[in-house]
C-alpha positions in Angstrom: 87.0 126.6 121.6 88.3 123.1 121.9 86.3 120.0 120.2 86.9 117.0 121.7 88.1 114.1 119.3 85.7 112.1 118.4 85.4 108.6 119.5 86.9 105.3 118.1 84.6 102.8 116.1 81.0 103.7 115.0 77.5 104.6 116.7 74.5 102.3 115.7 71.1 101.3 116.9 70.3 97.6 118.4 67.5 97.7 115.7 70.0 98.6 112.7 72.1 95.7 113.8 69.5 93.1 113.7 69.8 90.1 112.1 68.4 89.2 108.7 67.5 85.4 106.9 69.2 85.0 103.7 68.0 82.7 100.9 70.6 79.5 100.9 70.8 76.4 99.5 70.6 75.4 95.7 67.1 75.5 95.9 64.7 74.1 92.9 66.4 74.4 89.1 62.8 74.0 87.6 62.3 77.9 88.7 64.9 78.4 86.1 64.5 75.7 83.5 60.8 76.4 83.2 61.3 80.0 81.2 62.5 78.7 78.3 59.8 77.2 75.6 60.4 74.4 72.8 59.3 77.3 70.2 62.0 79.0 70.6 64.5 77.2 73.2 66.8 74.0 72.3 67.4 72.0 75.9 69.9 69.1 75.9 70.9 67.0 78.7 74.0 65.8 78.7 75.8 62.3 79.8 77.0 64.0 83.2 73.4 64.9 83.7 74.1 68.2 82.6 71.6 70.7 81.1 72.6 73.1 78.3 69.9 75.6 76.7 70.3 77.6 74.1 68.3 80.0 71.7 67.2 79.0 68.3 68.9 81.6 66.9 72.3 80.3 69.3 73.2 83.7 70.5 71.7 83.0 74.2 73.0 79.7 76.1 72.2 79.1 79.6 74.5 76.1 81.6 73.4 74.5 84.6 76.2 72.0 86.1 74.5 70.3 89.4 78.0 68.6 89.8 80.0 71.5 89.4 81.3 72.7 85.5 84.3 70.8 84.7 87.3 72.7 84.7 86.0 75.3 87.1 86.0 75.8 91.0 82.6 75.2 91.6 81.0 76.9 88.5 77.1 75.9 88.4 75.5 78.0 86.2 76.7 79.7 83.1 74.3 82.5 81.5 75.9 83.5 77.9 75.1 86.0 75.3 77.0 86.0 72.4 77.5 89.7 70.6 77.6 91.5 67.3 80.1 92.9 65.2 80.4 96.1 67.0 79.0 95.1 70.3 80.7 92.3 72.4 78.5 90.2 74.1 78.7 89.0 78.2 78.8 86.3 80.2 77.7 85.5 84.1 78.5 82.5 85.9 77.2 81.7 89.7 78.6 78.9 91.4 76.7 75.5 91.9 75.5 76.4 95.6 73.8 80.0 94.3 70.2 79.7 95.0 68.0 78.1 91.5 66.0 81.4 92.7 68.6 83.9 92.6 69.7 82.2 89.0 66.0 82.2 88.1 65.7 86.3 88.6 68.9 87.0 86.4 67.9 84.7 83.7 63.9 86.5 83.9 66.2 89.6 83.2 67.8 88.7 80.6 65.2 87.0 78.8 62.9 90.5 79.4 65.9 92.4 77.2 65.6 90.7 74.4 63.9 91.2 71.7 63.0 89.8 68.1 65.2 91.2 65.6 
């Protein structure tokens, strides 16, 4: 019995090829900035119109650079959790186009983790 090879490339529908709409654009920061309270959040806006957040207890930081973070390519958001003794702590960085929702979703994430010690 002979099998014939099969053909080059792939088989697909019309359907699965469809086209989808993807969120772009830097959309609003407030979705962001508005999960962090004054109980238990420090927000500073800096000279270069910068905004830096950070935890009372300084192990969280969150930095949002509209103009792009100096001494990066492009860097517009900085989410920072500093670690323990035994544990080392991670860092996530999206660049200053990344939609304010997207940002928003991975900061809700984080912030859901935590806990009070």
């Amino acid at each position: 019995m002979t099998i014939a090879p099969a053909e080059p490339g792939f088989s697909t529908t019309v359907e699965a090829l469809c086209l989808r709409e993807w969120q772009l654009g830097t959309g609003q920061p407030t979705h962001v900035m508005g999960q962090f309270s004054a109980d238990e959040f420090n927000v500073v806006v800096d000279d270069r119109g910068d905004v830096h957040v950070n935890s009372k207890d300084g192990r969280f930081y969150l930095g949002w650079f509209p103009l792009g973070r100096p001494g990066t390519d492009g860097e517009g958001w900085v989410i920072a959790v500093t670690g323990m003794a035994k544990v080392r702590g991670y860092r996530i960085a999206f660049d200053a186009e990344t939609p304010a929702e997207i940002v928003a979703a991975a900061v809700a994430r984080v912030l859901a983790t935590s806990r009070r010690a």
